[in-house]
Structure formats: C-alpha cells, structure tokens
C-alpha positions as CSV (number, residue, x, y, z in Angstrom):
1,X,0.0,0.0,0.0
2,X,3.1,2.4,1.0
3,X,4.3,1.8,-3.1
4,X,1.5,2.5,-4.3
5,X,0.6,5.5,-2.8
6,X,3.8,6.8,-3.2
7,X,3.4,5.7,-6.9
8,X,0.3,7.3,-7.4
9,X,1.9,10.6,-5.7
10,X,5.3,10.7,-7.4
11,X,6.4,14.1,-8.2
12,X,9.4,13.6,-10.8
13,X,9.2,15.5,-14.0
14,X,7.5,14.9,-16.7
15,X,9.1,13.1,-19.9
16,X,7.9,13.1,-23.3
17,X,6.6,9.9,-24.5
18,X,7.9,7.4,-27.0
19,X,5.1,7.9,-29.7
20,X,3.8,4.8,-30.8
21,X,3.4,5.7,-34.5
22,X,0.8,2.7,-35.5
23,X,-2.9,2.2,-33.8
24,X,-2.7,-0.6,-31.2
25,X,-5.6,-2.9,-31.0
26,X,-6.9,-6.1,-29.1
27,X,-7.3,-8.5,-31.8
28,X,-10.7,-9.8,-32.4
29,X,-12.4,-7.6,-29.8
30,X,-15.6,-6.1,-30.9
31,X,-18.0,-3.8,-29.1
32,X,-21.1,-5.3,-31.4
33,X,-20.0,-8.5,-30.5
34,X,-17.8,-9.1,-27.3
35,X,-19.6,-6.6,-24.8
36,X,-23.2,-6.7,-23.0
37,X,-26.4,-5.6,-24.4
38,X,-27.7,-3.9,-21.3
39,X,-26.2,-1.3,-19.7
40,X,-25.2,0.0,-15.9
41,X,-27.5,3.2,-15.2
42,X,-27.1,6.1,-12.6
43,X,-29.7,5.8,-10.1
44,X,-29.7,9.4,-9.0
45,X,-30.5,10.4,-12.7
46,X,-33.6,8.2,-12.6
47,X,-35.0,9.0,-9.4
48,X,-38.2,7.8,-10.2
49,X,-37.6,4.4,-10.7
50,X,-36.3,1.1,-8.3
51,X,-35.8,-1.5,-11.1
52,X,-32.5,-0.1,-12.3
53,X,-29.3,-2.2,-12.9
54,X,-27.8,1.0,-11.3
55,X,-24.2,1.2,-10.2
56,X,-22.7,-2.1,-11.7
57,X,-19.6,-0.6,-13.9
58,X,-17.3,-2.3,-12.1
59,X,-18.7,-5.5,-12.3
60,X,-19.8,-5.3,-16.1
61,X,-16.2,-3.9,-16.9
62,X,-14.6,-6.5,-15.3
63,X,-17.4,-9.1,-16.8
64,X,-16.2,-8.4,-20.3
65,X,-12.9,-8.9,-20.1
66,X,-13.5,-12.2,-18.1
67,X,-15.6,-13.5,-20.7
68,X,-13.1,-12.0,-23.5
69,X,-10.7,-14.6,-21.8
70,X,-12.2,-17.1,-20.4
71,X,-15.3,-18.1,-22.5
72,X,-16.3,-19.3,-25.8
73,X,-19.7,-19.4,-27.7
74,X,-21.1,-22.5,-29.5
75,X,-24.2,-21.0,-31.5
76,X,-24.8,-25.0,-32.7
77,X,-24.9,-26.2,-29.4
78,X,-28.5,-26.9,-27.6
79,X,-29.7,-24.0,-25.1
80,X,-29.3,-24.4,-21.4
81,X,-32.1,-23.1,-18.8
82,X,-32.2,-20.2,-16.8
83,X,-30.1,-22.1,-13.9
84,X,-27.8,-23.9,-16.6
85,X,-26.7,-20.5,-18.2
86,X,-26.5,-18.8,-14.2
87,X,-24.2,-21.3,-13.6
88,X,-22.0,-21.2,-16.7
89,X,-21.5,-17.4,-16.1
90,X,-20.5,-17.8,-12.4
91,X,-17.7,-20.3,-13.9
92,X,-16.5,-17.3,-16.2
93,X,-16.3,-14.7,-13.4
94,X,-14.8,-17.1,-11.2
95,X,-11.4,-16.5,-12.7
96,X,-9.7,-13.5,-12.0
97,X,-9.6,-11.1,-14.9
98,X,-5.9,-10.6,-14.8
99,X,-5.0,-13.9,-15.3
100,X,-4.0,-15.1,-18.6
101,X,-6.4,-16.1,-21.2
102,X,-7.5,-19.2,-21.7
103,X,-7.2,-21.8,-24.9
104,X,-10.3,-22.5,-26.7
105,X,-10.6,-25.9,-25.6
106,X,-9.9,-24.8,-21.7
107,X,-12.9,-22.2,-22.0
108,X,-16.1,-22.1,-20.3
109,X,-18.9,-22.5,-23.4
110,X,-21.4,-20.8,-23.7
111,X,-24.5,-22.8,-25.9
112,X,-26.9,-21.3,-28.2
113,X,-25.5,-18.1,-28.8
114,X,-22.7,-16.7,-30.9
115,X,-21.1,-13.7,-28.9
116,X,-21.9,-12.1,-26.1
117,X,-23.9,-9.4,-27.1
118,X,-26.4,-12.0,-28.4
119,X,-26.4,-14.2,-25.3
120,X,-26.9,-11.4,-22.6
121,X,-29.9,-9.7,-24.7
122,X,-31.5,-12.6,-24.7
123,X,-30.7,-14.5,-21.4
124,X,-30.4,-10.4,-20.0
125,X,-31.7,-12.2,-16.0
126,X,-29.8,-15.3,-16.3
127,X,-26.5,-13.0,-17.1
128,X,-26.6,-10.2,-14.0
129,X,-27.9,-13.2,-11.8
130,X,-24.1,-15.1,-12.7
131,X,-22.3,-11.6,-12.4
132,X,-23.1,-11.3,-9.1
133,X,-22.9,-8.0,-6.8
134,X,-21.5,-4.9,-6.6
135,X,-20.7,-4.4,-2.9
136,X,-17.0,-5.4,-3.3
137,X,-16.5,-3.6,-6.1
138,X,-17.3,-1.0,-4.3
139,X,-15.1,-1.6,-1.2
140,X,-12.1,-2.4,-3.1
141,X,-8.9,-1.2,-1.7
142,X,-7.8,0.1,-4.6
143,X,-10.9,2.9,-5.2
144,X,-9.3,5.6,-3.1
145,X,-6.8,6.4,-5.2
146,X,-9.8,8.6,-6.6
147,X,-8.9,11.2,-4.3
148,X,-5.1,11.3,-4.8
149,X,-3.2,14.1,-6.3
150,X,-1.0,12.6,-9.6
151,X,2.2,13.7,-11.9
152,X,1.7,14.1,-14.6
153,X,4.9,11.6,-14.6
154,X,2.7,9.3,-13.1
155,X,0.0,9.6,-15.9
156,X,2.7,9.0,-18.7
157,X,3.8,5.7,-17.2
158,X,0.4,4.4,-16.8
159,X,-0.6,5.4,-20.9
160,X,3.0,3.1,-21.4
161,X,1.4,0.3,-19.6
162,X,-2.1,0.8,-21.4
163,X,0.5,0.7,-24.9
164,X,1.9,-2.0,-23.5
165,X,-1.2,-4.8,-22.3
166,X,-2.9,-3.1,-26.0
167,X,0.4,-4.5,-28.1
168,X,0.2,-7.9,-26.0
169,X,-3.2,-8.2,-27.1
170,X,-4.9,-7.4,-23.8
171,X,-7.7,-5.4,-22.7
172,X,-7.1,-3.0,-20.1
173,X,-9.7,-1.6,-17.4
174,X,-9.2,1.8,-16.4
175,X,-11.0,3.7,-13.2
176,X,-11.6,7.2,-14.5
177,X,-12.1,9.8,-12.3
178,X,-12.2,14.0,-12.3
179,X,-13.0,13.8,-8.5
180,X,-13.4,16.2,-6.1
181,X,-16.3,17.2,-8.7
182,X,-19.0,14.8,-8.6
183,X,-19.5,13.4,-12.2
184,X,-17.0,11.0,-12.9
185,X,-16.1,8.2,-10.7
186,X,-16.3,5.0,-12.9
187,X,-14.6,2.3,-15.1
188,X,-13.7,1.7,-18.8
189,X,-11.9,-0.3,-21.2
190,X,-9.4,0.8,-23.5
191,X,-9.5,-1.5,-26.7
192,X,-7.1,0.7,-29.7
193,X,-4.5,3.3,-28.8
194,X,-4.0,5.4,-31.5
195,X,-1.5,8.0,-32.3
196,X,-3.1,12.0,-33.4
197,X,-0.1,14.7,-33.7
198,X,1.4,15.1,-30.1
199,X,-1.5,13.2,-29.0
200,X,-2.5,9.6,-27.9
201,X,-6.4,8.9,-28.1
202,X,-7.5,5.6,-26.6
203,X,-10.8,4.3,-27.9
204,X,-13.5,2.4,-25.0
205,X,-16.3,0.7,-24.3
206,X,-18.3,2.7,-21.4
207,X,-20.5,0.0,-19.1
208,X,-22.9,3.2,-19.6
209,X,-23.0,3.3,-23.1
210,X,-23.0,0.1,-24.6
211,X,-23.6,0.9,-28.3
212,X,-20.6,2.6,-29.1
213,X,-16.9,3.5,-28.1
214,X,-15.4,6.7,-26.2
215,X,-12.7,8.6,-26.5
216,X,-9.8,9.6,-23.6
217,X,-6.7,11.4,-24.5
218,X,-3.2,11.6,-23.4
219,X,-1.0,15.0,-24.0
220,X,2.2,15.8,-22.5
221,X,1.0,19.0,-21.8
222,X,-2.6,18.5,-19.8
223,X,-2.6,14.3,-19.1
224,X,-5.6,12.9,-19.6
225,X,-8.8,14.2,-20.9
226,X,-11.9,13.3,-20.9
227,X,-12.7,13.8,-24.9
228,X,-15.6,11.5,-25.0
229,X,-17.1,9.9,-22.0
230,X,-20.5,9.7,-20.6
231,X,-22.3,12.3,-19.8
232,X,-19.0,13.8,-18.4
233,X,-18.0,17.4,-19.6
234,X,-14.8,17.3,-21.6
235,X,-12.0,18.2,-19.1
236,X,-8.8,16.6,-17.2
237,X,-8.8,13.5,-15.4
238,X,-6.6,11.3,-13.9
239,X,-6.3,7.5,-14.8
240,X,-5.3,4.4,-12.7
241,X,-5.3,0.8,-14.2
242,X,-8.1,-1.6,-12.6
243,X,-7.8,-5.5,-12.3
244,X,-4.1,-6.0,-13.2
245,X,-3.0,-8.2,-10.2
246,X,-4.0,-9.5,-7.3
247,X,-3.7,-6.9,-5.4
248,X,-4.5,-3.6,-7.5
C-alpha cells in the first residue's frame, strides 16, 4: 500500500513519451460482439424508478474482459435453462480477470449463442444473476486512489502500460475519475490506442453506453482528458489501471 501510494503521488518531472506511430488494437475484440447488451445506469438520474441495474460498472467492466478470456460461444450447441446458463456465467467470473487467457478448448462454453452481445440480450436475468454483486466492487482497496493528487509523470507511465497490455493483445480496465467534482467516478476499457499529432487517443467501451466507443486522450502538456465519456463534460482527469493483479 506504502508503493503505491507513493506511486500514485510521485512528483518527478515529466518526460515526453515514446510515440507509438501505428494504432494498437486487441485483436478480435468487438463492441457489437464481445460486450453486453444492457447497460449499468445512474440511479440518482432516474430517481423515479427502483428497477435499475444501477451502479454495476465495475462489475460489467470487469465481466467483459472475463468473458473476453475465459469463454467461448457455441451458436450449434443446444440451449441451457435459466439455472444452466447462471451457472455457466458464475464459472467465467470465477477466474480472476488478470490472469492469462484461456485456450479454446480450456474455455467455459457458452451454448446457443454466438457472442456475447447476443447471449446477454436474450438471457439479459440469467446473465446479471451469474455476475453477481457490486458491494465489493465497491469496497475495493484500490478505489481511493480517486482522491489522490497525480504527476503528470505518473500519468505517462500508466498510458506506457495501457500501450503496453494493447500491443500484448490485452484489454485494459481503467478507473476514471475528475474527482473532487461529482460526475466522474467509474470504469472503462481501453481497446485501440492510437496515435493524433502530439496526442495519444484511446478508444473504449463505457459500461454506460454500450452501443458505441469513447474517447480519452493523453497529451504531454494536460494528461488525460476526458474527450468522450459519458455524460461527463470534456476536461482533465486522472487514470489508474483496474484489475491488473491480485492486489490492484
């Protein structure tokens, strides 16, 4: 804990970046294909109603990656029931989403479907019921490093990791956050990196908005920014990798 606090507060200069000078992508990711159909609301913008799947970015985020990894579909295969597919998704969220992915034939399968956009539209119960809850998503150690002041040294080396985990082929979760104003406190993955003049934009699928990417971008000048994100006003934020290890 003493590391990484005094990694999230280190106060060395800035250096320029390395530019990648090619887009780096997950291969074979796709938002139509390889994310959920439903999304995680905001309950305090929907005040009026109780039967929101409110406050489950964490989980969801974290969801797709494991799935990503760990699962494969078998659109041929017969249909399972409402327990059968419960119990297939608590096998995929059972492994821990930093751990390698698995070979075809060592994945959970998933029958009747061919991606997971199709299964969790139609099977949308049977899905959040193998998720699981939010609470300790919520309680994770990690989540107060919302409050923490960064460098902007800090910020570069956490865009290298996000280069590097993109060029190994990996999806990386990020917790966003512009905190102490009370908008952004949330998760995202970052599927392409891509180069733009002196800039870095990463591309990402927002638990909020399922049917289509984000935007953040990296400049040596202001960090991150918040180009495209939900219902967020564009503006600096800071940006700490989610889900990378046992213990962050």
């Amino acid at each position: 804990m003493v590391l990484t606090l005094a990694s999230a507060c280190a106060s060395a200069p800035a250096r320029p970046l390395k530019r990648i000078d090619a887009p780096l992508s997950v291969p074979g990711f796709s938002i139509e294909r390889d994310t959920f159909a439903f999304r995680n609301d905001i309950a305090a913008k929907h005040p009026d109603r109780d039967d929101l799947y409110a406050h489950y970015c964490f989980v969801l985020a974290r969801g797709a990656r494991q799935f990503f990894q760990f699962a494969r579909f078998d659109p041929t295969a017969p249909r399972l029931d409402h327990p059968g597919y419960v119990e297939r998704v608590r096998r995929v969220v059972a492994r821990s989403a930093w751990k390698p992915a698995l070979p075809a034939d060592d994945r959970v399968v998933i029958p009747g479907y061919a991606n997971l956009r199709e299964f969790s539209r139609a099977e949308e119960a049977a899905v959040k019921e193998g998720l699981g809850g939010r609470l300790w998503t919520w309680l994770h150690w990690t989540n107060w490093r919302v409050g923490l002041p960064v460098s902007r040294a800090h910020q570069a080396h956490v865009l290298a990791e996000i280069e590097r985990e993109l060029a190994a082929g990996r999806l990386v979760q990020l917790l966003v956050t512009n905190w102490p104003i009370p908008e952004l406190n949330h998760t995202v993955i970052a599927f392409v990196a891509r180069p733009n003049g002196t800039a870095t934009e990463l591309t990402v699928w927002d638990p909020n908005e399922p049917e289509g990417p984000g935007t953040i971008t990296f400049d040596d000048s202001r960090g991150f920014w918040a180009t495209r994100v939900y219902e967020t006003r564009p503006g600096a934020i800071r940006v700490f990798r989610m889900y990378y290890s046992a213990l962050l």
